[in-house]
NUVEX-778185 format. One record per residue: residue number from 1; residue in one letter; chain; x, y, z of N, C-alpha, C in turn. Coordinates in Angstrom, 3 decimals. Layout:
! NUVEX-778185
{NUM A A {X Y Z} {X Y Z} {X Y Z}}
...
***
This chain:
! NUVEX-778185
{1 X A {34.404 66.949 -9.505} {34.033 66.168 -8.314} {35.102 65.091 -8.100}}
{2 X A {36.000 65.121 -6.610} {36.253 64.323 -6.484} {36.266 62.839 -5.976}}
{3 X A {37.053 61.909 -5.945} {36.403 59.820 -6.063} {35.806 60.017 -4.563}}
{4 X A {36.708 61.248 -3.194} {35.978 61.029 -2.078} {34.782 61.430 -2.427}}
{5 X A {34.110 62.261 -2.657} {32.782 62.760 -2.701} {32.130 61.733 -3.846}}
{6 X A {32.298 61.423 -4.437} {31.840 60.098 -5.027} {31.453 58.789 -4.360}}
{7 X A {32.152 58.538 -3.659} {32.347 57.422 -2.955} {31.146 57.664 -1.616}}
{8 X A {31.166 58.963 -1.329} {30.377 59.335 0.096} {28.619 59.659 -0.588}}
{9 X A {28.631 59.761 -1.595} {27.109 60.009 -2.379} {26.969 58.382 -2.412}}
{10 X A {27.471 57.395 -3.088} {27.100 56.223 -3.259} {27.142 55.589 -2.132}}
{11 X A {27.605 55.775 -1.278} {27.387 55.125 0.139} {26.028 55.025 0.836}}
{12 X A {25.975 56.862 0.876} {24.250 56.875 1.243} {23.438 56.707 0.742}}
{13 X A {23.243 56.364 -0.790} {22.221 55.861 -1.818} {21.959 54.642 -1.649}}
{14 X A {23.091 53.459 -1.149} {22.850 52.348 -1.179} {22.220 52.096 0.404}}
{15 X A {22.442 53.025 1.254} {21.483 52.737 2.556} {20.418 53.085 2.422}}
{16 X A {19.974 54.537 1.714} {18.589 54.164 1.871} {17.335 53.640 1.188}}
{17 X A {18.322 53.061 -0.024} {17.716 51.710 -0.557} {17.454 50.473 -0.136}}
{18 X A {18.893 50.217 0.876} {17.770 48.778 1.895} {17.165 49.283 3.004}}
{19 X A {16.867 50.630 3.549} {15.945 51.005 4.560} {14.311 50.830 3.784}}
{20 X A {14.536 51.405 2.085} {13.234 51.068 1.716} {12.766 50.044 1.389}}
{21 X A {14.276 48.960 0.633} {13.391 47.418 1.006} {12.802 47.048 1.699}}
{22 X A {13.514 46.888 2.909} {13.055 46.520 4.314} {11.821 46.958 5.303}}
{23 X A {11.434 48.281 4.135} {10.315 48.804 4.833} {9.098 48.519 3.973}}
{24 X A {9.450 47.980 2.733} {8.041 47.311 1.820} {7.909 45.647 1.887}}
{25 X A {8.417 45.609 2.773} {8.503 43.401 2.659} {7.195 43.454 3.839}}
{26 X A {7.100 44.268 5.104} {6.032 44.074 5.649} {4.662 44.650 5.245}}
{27 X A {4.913 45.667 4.794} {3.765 46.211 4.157} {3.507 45.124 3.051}}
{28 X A {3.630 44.756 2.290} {3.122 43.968 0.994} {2.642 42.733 1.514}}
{29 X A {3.033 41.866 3.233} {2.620 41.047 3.615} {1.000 41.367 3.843}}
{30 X A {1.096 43.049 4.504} {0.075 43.060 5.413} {-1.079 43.491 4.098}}
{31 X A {-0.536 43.728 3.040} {-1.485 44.878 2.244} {-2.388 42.935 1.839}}
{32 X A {-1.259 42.174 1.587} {-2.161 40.676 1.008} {-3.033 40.054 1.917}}
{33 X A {-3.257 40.613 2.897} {-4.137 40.244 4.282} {-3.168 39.027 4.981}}
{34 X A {-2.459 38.711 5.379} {-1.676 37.596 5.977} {-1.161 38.430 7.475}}
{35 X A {-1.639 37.376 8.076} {-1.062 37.909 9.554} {-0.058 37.216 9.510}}
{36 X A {0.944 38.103 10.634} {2.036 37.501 11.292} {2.478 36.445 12.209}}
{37 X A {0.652 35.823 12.085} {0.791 34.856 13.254} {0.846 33.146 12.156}}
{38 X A {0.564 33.381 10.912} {0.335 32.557 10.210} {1.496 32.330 9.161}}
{39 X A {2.396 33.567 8.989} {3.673 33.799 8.612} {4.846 32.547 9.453}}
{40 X A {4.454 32.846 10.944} {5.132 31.857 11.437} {4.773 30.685 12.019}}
{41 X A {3.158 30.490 11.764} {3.228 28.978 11.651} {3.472 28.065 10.683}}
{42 X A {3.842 28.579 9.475} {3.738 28.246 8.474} {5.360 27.632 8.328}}
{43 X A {6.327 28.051 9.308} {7.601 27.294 10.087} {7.677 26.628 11.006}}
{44 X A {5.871 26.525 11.521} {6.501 25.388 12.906} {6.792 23.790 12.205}}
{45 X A {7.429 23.265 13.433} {7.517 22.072 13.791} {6.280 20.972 13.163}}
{46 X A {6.420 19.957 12.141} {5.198 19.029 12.222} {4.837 17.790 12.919}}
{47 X A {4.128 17.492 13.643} {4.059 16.788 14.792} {3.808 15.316 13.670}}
{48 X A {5.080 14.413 13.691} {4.550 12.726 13.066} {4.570 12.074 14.221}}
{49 X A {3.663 10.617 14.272} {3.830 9.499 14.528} {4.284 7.946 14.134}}
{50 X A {4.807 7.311 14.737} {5.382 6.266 14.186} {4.356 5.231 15.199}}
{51 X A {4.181 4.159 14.285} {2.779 2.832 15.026} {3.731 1.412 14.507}}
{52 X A {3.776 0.689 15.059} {3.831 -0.727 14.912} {2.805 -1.608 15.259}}
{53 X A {2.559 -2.921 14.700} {1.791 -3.765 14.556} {1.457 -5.028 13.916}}
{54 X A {0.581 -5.440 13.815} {0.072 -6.940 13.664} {-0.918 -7.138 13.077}}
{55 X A {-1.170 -7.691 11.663} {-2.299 -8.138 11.087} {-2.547 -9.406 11.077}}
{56 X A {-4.164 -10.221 10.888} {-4.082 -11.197 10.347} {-5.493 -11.165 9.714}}
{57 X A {-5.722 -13.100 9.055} {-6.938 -12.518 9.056} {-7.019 -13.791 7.543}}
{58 X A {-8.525 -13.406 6.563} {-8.765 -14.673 6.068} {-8.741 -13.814 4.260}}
{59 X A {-8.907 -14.955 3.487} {-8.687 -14.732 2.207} {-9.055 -15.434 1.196}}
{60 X A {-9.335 -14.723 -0.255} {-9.683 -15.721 -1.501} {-8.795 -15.116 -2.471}}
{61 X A {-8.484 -16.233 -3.262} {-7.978 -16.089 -4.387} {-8.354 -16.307 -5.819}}
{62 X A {-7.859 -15.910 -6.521} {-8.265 -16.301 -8.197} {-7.473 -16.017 -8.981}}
{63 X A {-7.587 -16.219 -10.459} {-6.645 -16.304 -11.835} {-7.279 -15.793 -12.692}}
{64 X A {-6.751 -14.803 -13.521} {-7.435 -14.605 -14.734} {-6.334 -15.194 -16.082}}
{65 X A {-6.695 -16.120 -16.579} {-6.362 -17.155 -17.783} {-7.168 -16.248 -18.878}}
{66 X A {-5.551 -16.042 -19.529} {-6.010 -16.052 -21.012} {-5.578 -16.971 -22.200}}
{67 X A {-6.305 -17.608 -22.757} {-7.389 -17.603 -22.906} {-8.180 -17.903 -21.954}}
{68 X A {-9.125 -17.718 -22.159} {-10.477 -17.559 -20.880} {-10.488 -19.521 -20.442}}
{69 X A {-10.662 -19.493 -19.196} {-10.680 -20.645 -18.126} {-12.197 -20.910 -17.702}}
{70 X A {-12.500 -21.387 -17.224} {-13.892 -21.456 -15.924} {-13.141 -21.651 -14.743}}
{71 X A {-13.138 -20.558 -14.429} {-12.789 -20.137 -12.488} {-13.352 -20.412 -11.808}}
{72 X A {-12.844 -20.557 -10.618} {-13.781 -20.054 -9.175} {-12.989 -19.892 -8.507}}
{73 X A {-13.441 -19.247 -7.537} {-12.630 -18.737 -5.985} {-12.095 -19.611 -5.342}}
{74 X A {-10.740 -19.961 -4.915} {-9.887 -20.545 -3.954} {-10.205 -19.754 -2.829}}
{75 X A {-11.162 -21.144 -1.818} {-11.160 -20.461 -0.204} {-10.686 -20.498 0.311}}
{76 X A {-10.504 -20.210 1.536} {-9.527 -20.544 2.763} {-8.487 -20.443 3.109}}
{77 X A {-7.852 -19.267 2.244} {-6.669 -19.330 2.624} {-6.236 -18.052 3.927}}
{78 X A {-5.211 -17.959 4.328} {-4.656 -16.734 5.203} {-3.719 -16.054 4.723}}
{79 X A {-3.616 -14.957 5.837} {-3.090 -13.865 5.687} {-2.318 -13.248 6.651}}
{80 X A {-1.213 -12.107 7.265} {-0.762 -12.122 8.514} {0.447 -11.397 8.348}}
{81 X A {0.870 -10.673 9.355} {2.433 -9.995 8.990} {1.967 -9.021 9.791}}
{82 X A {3.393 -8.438 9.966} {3.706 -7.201 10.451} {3.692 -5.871 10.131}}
{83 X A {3.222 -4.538 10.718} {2.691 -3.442 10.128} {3.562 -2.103 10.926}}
{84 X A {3.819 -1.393 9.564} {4.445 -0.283 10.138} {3.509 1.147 9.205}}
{85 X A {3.567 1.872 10.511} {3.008 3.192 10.314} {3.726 4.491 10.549}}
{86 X A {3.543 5.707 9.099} {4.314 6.910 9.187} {2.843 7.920 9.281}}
{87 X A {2.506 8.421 10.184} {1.418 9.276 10.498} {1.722 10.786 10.850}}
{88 X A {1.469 11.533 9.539} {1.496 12.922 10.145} {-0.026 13.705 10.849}}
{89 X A {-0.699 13.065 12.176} {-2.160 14.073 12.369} {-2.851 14.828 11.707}}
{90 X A {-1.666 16.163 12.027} {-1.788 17.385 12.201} {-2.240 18.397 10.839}}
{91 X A {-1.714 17.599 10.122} {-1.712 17.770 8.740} {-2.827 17.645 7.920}}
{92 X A {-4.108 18.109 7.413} {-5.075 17.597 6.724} {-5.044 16.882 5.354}}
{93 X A {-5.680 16.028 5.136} {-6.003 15.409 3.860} {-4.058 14.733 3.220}}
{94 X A {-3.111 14.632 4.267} {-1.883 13.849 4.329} {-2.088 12.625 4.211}}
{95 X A {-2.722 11.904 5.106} {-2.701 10.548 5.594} {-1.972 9.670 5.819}}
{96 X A {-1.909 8.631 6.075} {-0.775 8.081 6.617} {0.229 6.803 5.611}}
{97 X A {1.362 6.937 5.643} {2.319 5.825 4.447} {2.223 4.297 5.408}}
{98 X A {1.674 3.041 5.134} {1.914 2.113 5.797} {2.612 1.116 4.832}}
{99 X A {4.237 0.254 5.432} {4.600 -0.796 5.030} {4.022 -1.670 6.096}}
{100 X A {3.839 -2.815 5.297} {4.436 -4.305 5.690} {4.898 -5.263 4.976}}
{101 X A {4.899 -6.230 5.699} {5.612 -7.751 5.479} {4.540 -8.417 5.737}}
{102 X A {4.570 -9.334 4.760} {3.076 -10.588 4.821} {3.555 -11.396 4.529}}
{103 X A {2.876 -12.484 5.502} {2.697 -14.392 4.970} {1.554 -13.983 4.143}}
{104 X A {1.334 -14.298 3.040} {0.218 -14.625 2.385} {-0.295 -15.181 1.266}}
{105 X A {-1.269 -16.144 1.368} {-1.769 -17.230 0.611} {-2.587 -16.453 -0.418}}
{106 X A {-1.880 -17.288 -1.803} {-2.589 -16.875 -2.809} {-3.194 -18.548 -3.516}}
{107 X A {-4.496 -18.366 -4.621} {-4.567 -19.720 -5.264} {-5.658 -19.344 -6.160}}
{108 X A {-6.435 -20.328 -6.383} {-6.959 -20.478 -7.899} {-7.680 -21.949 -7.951}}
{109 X A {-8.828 -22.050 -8.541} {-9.262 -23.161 -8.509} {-10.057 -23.297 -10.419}}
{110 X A {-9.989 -24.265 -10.955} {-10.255 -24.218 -11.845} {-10.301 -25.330 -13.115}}
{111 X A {-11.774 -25.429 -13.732} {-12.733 -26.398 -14.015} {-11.676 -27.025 -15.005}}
{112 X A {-11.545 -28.432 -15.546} {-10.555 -29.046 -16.248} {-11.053 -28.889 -17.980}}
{113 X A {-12.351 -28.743 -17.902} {-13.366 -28.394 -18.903} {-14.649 -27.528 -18.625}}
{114 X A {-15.083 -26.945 -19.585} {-16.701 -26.521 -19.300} {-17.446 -27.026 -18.585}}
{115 X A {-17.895 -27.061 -17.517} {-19.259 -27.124 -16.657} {-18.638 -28.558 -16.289}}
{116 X A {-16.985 -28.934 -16.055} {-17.087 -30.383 -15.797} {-16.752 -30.042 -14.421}}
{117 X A {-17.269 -31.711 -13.723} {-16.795 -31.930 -12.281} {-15.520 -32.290 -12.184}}
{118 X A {-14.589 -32.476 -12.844} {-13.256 -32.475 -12.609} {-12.028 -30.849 -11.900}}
{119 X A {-11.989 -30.484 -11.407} {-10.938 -29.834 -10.552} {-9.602 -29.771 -10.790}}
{120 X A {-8.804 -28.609 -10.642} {-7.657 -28.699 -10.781} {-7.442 -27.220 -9.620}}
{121 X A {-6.493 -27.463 -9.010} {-6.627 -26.227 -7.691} {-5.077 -26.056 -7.323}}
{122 X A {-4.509 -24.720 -6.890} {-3.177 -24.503 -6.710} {-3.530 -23.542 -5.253}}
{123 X A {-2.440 -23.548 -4.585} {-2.456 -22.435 -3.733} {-0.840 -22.593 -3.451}}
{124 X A {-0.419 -21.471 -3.157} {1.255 -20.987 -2.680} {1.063 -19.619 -2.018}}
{125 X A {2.153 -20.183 -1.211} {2.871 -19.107 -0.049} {3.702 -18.281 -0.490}}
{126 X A {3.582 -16.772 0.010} {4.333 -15.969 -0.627} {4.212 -15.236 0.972}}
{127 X A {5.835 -14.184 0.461} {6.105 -13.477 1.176} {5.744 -12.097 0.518}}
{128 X A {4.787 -10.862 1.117} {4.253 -10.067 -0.113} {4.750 -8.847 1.159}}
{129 X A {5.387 -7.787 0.470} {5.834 -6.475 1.107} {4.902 -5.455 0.154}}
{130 X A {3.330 -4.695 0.431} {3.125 -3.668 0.171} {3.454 -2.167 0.927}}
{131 X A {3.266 -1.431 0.223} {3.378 -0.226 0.726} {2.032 1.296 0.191}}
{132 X A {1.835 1.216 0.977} {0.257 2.131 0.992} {0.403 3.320 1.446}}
{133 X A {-0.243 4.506 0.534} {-0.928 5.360 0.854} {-2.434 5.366 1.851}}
{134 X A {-2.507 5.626 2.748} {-3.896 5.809 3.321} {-4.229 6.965 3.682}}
{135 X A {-5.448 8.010 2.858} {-5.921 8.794 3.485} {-6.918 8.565 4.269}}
{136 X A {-7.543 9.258 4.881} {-8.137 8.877 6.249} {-9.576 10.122 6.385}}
{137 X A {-10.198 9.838 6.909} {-11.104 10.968 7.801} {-11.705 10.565 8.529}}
{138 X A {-10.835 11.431 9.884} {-10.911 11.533 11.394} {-12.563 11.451 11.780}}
{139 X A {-13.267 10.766 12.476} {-14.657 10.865 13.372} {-14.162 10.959 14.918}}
{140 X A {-13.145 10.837 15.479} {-13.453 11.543 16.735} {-12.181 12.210 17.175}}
{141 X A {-11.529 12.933 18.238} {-10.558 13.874 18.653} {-9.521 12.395 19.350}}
{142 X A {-9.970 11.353 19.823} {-9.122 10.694 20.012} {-8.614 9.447 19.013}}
{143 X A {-8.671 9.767 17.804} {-8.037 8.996 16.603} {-8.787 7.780 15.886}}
{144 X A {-9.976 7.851 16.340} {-11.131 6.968 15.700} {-11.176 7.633 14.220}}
{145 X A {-10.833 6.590 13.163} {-10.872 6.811 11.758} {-11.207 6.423 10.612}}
{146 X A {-11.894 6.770 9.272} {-12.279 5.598 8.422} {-11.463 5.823 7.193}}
{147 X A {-10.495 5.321 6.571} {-9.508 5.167 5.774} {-9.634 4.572 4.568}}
{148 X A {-8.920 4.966 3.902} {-8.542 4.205 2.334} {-7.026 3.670 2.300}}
{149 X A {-6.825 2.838 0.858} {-5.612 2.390 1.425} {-5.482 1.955 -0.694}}
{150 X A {-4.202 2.334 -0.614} {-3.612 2.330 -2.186} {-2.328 2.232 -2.406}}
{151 X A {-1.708 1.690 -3.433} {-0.428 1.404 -3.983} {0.293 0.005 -4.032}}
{152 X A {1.510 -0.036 -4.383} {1.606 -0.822 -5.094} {2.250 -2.696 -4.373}}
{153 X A {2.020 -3.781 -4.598} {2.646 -4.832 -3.496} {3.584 -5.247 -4.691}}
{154 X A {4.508 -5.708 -3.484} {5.844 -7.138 -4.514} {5.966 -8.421 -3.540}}
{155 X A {5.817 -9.615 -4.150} {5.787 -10.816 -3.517} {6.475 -12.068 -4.316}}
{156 X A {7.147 -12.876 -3.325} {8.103 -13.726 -3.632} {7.424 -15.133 -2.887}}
{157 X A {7.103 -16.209 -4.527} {6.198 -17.245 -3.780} {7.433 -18.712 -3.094}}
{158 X A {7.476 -19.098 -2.520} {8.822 -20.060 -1.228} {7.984 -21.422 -1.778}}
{159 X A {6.763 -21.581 -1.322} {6.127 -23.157 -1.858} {4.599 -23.383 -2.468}}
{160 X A {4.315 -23.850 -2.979} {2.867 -24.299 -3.230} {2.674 -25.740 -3.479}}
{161 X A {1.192 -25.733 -3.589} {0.869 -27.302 -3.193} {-0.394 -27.170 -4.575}}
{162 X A {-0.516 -28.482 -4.795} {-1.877 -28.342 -5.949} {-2.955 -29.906 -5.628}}
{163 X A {-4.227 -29.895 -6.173} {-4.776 -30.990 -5.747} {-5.789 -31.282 -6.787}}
{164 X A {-6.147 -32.756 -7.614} {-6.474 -32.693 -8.710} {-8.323 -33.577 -7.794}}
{165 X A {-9.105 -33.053 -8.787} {-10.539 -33.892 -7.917} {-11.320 -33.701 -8.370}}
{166 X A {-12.336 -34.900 -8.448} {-13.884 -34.941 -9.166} {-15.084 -34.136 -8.018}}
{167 X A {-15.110 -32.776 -8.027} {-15.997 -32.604 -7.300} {-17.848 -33.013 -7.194}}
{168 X A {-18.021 -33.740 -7.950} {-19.584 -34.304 -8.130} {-19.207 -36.060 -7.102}}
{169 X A {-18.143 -36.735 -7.003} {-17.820 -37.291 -6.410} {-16.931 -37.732 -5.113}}
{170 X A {-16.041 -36.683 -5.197} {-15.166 -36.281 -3.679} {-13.737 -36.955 -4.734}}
{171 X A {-13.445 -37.666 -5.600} {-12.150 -38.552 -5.985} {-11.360 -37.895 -5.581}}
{172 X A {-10.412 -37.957 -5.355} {-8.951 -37.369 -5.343} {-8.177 -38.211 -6.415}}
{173 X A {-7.890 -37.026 -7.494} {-6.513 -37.892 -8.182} {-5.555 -37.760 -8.748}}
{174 X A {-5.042 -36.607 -7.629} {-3.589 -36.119 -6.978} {-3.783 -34.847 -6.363}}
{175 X A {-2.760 -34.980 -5.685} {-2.643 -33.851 -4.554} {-1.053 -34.227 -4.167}}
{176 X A {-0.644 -33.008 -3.667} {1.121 -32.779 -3.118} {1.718 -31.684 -3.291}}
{177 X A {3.258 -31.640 -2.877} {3.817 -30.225 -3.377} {4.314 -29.853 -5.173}}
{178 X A {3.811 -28.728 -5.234} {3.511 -28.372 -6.808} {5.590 -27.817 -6.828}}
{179 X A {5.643 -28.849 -7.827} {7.436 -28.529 -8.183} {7.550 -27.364 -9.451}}
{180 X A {8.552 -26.090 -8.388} {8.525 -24.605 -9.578} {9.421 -25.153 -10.655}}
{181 X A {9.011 -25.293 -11.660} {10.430 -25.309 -12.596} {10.101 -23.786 -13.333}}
{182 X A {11.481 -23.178 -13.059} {12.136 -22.016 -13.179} {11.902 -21.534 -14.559}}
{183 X A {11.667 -22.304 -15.677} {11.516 -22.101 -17.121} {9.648 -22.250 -17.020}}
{184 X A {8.534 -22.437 -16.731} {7.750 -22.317 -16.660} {6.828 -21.296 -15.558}}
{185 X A {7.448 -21.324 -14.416} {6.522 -20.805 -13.545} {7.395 -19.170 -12.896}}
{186 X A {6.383 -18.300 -12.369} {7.321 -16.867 -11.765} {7.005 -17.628 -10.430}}
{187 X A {8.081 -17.073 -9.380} {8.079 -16.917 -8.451} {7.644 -15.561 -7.598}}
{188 X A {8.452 -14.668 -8.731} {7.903 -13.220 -8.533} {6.894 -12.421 -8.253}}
{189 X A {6.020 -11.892 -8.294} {5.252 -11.501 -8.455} {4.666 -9.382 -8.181}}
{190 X A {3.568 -8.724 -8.801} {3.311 -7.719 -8.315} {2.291 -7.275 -8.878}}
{191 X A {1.963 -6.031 -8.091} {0.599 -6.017 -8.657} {0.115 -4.433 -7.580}}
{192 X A {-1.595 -4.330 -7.682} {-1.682 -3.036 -7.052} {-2.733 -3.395 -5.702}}
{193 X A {-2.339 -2.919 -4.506} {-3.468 -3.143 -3.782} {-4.350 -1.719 -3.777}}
{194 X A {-5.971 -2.088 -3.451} {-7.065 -1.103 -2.913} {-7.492 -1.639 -1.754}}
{195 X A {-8.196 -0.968 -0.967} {-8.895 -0.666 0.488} {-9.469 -0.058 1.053}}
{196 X A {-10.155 -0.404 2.260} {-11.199 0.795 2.867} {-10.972 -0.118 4.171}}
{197 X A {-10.969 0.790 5.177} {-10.900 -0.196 6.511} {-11.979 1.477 7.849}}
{198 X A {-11.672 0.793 9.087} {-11.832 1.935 9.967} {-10.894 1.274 10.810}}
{199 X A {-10.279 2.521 11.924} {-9.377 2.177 12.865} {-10.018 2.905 14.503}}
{200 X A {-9.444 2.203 15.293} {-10.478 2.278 16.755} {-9.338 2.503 17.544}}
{201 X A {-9.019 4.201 17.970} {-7.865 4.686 19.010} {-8.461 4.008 20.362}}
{202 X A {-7.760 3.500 20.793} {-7.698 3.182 22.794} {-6.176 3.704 23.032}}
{203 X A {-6.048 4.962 23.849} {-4.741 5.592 23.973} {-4.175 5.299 22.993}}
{204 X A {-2.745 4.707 23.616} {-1.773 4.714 22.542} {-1.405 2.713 21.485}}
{205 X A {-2.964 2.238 21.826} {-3.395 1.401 20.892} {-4.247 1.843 19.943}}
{206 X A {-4.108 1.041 18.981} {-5.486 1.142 18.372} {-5.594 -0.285 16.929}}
{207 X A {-7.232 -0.156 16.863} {-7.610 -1.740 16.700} {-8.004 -1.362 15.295}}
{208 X A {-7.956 -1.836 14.139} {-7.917 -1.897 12.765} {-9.004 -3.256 12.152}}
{209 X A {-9.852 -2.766 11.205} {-10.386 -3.758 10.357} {-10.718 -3.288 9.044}}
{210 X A {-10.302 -4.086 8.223} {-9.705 -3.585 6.919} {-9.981 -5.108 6.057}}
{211 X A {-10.541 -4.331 4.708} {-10.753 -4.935 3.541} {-9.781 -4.629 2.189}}
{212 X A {-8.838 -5.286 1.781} {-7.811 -5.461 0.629} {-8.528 -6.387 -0.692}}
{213 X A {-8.267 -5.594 -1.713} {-8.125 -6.456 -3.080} {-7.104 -5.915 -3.751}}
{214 X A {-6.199 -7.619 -3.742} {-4.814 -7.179 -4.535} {-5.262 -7.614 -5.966}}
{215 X A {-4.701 -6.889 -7.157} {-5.441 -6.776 -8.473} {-3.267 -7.440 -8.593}}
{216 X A {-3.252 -8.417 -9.472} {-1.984 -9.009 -9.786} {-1.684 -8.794 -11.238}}
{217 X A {-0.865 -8.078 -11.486} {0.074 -7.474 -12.962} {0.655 -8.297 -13.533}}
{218 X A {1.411 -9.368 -12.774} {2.323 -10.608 -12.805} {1.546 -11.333 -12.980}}
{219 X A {2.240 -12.262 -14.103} {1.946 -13.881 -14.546} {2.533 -14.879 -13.601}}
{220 X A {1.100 -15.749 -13.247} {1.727 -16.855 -12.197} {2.446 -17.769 -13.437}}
{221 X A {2.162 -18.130 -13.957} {2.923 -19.274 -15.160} {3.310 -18.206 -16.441}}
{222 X A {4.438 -18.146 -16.683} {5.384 -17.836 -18.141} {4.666 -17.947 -18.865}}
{223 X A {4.497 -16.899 -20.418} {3.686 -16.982 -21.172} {3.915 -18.207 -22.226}}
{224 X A {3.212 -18.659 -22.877} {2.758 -19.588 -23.824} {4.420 -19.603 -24.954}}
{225 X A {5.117 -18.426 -25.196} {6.065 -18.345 -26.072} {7.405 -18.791 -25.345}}
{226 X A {7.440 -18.938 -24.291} {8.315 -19.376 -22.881} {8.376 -20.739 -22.574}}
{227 X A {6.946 -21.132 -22.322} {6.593 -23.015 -22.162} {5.500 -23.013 -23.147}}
{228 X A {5.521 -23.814 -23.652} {4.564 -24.460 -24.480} {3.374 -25.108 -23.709}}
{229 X A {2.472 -24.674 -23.624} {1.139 -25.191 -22.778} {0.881 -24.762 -21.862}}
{230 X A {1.280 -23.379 -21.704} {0.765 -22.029 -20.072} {-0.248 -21.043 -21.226}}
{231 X A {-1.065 -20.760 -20.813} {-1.497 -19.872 -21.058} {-0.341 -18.208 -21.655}}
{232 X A {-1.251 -17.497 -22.168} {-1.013 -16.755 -22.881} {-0.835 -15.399 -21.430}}
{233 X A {-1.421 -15.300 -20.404} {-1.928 -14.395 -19.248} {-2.112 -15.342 -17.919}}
{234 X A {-1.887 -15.164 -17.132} {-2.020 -15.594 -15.576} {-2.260 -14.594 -14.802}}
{235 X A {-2.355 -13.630 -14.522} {-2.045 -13.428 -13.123} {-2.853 -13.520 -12.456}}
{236 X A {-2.892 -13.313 -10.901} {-3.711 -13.517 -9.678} {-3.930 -12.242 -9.085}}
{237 X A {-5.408 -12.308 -8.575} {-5.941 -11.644 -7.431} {-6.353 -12.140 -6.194}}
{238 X A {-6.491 -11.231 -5.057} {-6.541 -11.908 -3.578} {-7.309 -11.079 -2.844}}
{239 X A {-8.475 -11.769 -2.253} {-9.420 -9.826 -1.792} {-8.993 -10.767 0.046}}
{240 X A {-9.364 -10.148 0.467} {-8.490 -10.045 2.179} {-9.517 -9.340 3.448}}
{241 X A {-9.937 -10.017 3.986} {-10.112 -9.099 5.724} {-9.296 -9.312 6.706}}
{242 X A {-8.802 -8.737 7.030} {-8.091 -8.768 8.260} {-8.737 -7.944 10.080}}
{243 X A {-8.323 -8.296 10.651} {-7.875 -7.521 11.743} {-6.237 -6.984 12.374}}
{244 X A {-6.544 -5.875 12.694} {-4.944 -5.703 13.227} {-4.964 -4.936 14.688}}
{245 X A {-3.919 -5.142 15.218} {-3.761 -4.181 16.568} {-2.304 -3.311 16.738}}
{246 X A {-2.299 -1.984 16.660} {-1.503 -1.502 16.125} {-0.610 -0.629 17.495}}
{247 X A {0.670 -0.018 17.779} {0.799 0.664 19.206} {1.654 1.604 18.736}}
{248 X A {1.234 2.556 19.183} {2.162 4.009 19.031} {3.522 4.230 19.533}}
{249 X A {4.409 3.372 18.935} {5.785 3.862 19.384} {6.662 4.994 19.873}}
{250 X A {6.332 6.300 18.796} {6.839 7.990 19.291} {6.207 8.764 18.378}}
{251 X A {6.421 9.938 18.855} {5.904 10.947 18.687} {6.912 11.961 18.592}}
{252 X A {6.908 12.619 17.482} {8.137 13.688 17.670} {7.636 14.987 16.564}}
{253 X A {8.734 15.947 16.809} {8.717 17.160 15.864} {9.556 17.098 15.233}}
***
């Protein structure tokens, strides 16, 4: 046998080996029950949205001291910043990634002794950037929703103020701006937020009310081996309501 006739046998062997590939790739689709209509949606386009917006809204704070303190809740403070939204619809059980940027007040109030009326109280301003997971489930076709909200915040505190007082008497005996020295106190801070809110579509607004508790990882004061006379543990928590109003910027594939 000669290399032509060699050459002309292996030629046609190798065609009608990809005629029979090509003829078992649809069959094996169809034998697994999969239509062809789901083959190619399974390449479309995914429809996201992008939202901007505005929170604000009210807040408490606290400390967990170790060794153990007598706490109470710091009232009154606020909350507020700007909100950005990555929303894929279309997509089930996705939900949506939200950053922002926050003004927000953190503090701590706390007894000078056991069961005494003496006071000692801090609060500081921080600039806090979380970033959230929110899954969601939809109640109506025009974007009415009730949500969760998770992951992790970082915040950088600019000033605080502290105020010393006999609460069984009103005294004041001191109050002013609380001075960071850099070898005792973080500025830093982080920690994890949780949530549950619902959101209210009007076209291409929509109106938000939402409950946050930031759980704080970070020590407000350096541990005890750092400064001599901080506690051993600090950090802070901050539970939060807000309102927000949010507007649908684009829409794309």
């Amino acid at each position: 046998m000669n290399l032509h006739r060699i050459q002309y046998i292996m030629t046609h062997l190798a065609a009608w080996a990809s005629l029979g590939i090509l003829g078992l790739l649809p069959a094996s689709a169809q034998e697994r029950g999969v239509p062809s209509q789901t083959l190619s949606a399974a390449w479309a386009p995914v429809q996201v949205e992008h939202y901007v917006g505005i929170r604000g809204g009210y807040a408490m704070g606290n400390a967990r001291f170790e060794p153990n303190r007598q706490m109470e809740l710091k009232m009154g403070l606020m909350v507020g910043g700007l909100v950005y939204k990555f929303d894929v619809p279309k997509q089930k059980y996705v939900g949506c990634i939200e950053a922002d940027i926050n003004w927000s007040q953190r503090g701590y109030r706390m007894h000078r002794s056991y069961e005494s009326d003496e006071m000692y109280e801090r609060r500081w301003n921080t600039i806090e950037v979380p970033i959230l997971w929110q899954p969601y489930l939809p109640l109506s076709k025009g974007g009415t929703r009730f949500y969760l909200s998770a992951g992790p915040y970082f915040s950088y505190a600019f000033d605080s103020e502290y105020r010393e007082y006999n609460r069984a008497t009103g005294e004041v005996y001191g109050r002013g701006k609380y001075e960071y020295d850099p070898v005792r106190d973080n500025r830093w801070g982080y920690g994890i937020t949780f949530g549950a809110g619902m959101l209210f579509a009007i076209r291409r607004f929509s109106i938000s009310a939402e409950f946050r508790y930031n759980i704080g990882l970070s020590d407000v004061l350096k541990g005890v081996t750092k400064y001599e006379g901080n506690p051993f543990r600090s950090p802070a928590d901050q539970m939060a309501i807000t309102l927000g109003v949010n507007y649908k910027v684009r829409t794309h594939k």
